[in-house]
C-alpha positions as CSV (number, residue, x, y, z in Angstrom):
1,X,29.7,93.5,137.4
2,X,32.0,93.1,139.7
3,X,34.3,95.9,141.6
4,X,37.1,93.4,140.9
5,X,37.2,94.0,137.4
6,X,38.8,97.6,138.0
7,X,41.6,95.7,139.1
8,X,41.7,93.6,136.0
9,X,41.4,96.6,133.8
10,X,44.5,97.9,135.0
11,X,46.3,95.0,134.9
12,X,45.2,94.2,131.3
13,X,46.6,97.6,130.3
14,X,50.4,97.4,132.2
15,X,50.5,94.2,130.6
16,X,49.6,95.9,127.1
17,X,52.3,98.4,127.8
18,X,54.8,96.5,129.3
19,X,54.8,92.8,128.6
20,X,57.4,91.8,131.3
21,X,55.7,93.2,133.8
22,X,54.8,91.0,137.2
23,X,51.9,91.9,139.4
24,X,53.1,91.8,143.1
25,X,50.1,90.0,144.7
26,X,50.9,90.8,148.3
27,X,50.8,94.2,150.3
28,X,51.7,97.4,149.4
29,X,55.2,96.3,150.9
30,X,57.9,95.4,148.4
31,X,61.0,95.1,151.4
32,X,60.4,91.4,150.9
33,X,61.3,91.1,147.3
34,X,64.3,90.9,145.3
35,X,65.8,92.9,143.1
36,X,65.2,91.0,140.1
37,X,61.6,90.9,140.9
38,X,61.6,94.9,141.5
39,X,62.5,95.5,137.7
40,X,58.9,95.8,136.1
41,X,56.9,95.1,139.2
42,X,53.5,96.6,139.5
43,X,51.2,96.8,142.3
44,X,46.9,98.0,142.0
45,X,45.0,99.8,144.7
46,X,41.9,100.8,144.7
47,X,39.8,102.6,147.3
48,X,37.5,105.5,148.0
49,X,34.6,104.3,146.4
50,X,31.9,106.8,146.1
51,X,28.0,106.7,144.9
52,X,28.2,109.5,142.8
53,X,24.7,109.4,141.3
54,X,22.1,106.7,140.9
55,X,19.4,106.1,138.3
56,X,16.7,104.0,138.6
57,X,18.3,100.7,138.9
58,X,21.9,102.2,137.9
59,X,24.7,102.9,140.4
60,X,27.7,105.2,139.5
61,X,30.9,105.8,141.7
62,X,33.6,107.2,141.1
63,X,37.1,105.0,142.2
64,X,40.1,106.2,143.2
65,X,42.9,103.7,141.4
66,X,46.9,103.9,142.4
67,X,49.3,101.8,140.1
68,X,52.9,101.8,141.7
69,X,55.3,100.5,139.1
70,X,59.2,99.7,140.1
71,X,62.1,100.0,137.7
72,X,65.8,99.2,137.7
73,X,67.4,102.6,136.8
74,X,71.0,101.4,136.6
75,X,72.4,104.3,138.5
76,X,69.4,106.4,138.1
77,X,70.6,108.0,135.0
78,X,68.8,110.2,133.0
79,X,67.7,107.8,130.4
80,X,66.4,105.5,132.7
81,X,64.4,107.9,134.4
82,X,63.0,108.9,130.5
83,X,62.6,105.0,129.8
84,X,60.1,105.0,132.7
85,X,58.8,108.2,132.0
86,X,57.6,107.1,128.8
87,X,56.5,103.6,129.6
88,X,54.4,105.0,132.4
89,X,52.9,107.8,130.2
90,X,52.1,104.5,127.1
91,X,50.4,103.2,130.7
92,X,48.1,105.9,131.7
93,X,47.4,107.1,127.7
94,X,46.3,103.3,127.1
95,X,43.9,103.4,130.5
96,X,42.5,106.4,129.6
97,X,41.3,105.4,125.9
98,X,37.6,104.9,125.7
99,X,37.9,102.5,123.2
100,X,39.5,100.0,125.9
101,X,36.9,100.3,128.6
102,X,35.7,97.1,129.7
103,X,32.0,96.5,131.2
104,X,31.2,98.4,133.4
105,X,34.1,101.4,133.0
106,X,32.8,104.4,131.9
107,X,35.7,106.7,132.3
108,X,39.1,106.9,133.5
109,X,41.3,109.8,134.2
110,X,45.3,109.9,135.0
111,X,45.0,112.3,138.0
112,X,49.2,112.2,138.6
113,X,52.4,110.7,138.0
114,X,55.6,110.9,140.6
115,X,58.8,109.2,139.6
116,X,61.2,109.1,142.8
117,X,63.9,106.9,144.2
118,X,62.3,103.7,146.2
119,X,65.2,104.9,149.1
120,X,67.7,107.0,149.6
121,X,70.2,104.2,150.2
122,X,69.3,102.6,147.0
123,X,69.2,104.9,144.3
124,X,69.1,102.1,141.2
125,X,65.6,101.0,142.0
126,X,62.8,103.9,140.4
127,X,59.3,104.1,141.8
128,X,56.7,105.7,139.5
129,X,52.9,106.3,141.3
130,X,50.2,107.2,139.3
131,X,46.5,108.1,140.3
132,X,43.4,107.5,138.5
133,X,39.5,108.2,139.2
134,X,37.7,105.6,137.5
135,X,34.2,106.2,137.0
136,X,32.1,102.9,137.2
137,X,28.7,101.9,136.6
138,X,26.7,98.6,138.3
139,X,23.4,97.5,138.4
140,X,21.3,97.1,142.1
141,X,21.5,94.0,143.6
């Protein structure tokens, strides 16, 4: 098991929510990309990892997992702001279902979700960040 596969978890589940999406592969810094690639953009983090507990030959931590989505608002009106909303809240209700967990996954939790304006000078492009704590399981090496 692999700490990698958080990362494909995630991605597995924005692309089961949102089929259009497109993984930005580069850092956390989207000022290099172009509009069209903002609409349904995603980007993964994950960090913090902490041993929890271990038994016998069985590590837990616990993960701390942000998503940052980016969607074209048109004007941020209010039904693009309740578009997102609700493809965001498909997003974390489909992470959190045990009955997708992949190896190694043993729980996931949607911790928060902020919607807010990706600048003030640019007020069409919606950023949504959600948190997660993943908890994880892997064998000693």
């Amino acid at each position: 098991m692999a700490i990698s596969s958080v990362r494909s978890y995630f991605r597995n589940r924005m692309l089961e929510a949102v089929s259009d999406a497109v993984e930005h592969k580069i850092a956390i810094s989207f000022d290099n990309t172009s509009v069209n690639l903002k609409n349904k953009t995603f980007f993964i983090e994950y960090q913090n990892n902490n041993n929890i507990e271990t038994h016998g030959n069985r590590v837990t931590d616990e993960i701390e997992v942000t998503v940052i989505f980016l969607f074209k608002a048109y004007r941020y009106t209010q039904a693009s702001y309740d578009e997102l909303s609700d493809l965001m809240h498909d997003y974390k209700l489909r992470c959190s279902n045990i009955s997708r967990y992949e190896t190694g996954i043993k729980r996931v939790v949607g911790n928060t979700m902020l919607i807010e304006e990706i600048d003030e000078t640019n007020d069409n492009i919606l950023q949504c960040t959600l948190t997660f704590t993943v908890r994880y399981d892997n064998d000693v090496i």
